[in-house]
C-alpha positions as CSV (number, residue, x, y, z in Angstrom):
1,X,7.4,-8.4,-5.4
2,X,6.5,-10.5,-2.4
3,X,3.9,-8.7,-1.2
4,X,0.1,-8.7,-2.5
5,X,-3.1,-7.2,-1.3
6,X,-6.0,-9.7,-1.6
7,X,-9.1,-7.4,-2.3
8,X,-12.4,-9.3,-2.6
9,X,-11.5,-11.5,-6.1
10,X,-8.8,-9.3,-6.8
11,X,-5.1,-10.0,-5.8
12,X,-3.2,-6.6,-6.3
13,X,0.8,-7.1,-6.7
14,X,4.0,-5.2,-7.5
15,X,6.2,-6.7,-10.4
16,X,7.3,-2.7,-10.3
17,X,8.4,-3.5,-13.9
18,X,7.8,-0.5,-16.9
19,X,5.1,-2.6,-18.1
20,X,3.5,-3.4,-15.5
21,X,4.4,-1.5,-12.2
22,X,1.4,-2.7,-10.4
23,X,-0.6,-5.2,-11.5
24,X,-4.1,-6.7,-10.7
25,X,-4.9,-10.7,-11.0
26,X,-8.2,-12.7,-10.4
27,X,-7.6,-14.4,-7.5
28,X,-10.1,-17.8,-9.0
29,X,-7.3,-18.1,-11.7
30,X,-4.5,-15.8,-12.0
31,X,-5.8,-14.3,-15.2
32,X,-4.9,-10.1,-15.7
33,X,-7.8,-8.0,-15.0
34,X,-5.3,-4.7,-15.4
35,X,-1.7,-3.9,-15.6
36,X,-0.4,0.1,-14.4
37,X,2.3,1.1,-17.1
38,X,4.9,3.9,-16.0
39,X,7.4,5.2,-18.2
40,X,9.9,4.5,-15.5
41,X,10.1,2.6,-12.0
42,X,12.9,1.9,-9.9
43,X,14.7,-1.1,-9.9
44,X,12.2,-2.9,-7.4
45,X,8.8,-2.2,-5.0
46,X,9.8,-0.3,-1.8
47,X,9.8,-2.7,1.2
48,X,6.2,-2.3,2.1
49,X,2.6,-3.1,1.1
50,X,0.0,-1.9,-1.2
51,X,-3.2,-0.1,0.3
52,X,-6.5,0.4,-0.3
53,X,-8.0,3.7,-0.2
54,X,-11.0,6.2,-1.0
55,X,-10.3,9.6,-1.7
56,X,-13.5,11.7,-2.7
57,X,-15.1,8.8,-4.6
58,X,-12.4,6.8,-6.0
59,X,-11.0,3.9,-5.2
60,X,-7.7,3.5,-5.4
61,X,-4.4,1.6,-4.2
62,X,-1.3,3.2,-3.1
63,X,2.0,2.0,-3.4
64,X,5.8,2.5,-2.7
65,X,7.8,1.8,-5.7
66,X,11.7,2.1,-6.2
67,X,13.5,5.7,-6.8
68,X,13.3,6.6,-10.4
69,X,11.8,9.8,-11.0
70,X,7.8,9.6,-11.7
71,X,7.3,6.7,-9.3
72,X,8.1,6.7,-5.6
73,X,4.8,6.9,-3.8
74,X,1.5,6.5,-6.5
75,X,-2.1,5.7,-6.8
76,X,-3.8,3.8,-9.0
77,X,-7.6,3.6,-10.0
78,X,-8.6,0.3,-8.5
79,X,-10.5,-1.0,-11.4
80,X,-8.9,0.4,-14.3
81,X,-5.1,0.6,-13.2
82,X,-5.0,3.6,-14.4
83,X,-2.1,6.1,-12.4
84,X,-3.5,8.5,-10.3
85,X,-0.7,10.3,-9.2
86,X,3.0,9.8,-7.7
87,X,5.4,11.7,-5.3
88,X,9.3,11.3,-5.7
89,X,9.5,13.1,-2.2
90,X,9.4,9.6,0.4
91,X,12.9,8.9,-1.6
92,X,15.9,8.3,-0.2
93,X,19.0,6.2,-0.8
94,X,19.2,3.7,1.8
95,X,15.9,1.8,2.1
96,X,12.1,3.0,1.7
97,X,10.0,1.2,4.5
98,X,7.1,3.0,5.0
99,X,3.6,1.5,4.8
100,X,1.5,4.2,2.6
């Protein structure tokens, strides 16, 4: 992915790989502070960027990914990586654009 969310020391980014769909970095060194695992993503990030959020009391970043069922839109914890959720329903089969 090209695009990356600086978030204090945190740089958020979106290899939108198996292994690591979304991934956090320190920013002082590049080292992994957590990596989001899907079972399957699309072939590539949608064409926008990540966002920060709060819902209730957790913070969170949400992301377009590519098409594959179980990705499209999700959220992920913001300190663990862990998924929150995803919605398949953004999807379609030209180009997905929209900034979460």
């Amino acid at each position: 992915s090209e695009s990356v969310l600086v978030d204090g020391e945190t740089v958020v980014c979106i290899p939108a790989g198996k292994k690591a769909a979304v991934a956090a970095l320190k920013a002082k060194d590049g080292s992994e502070v957590w990596k989001t695992e899907m079972k399957s993503v699309g072939a590539a990030a949608g064409y926008s960027s990540a966002v920060k959020t709060t819902v209730g009391k957790t913070d969170m970043y949400v992301v377009l990914l590519g098409q594959a069922e179980g990705s499209g839109l999700v959220g992920v914890d913001a300190k663990s990586g862990k998924l929150l959720w995803s919605y398949n329903g953004v999807m379609n089969g030209v180009a997905n654009i929209p900034t979460p």
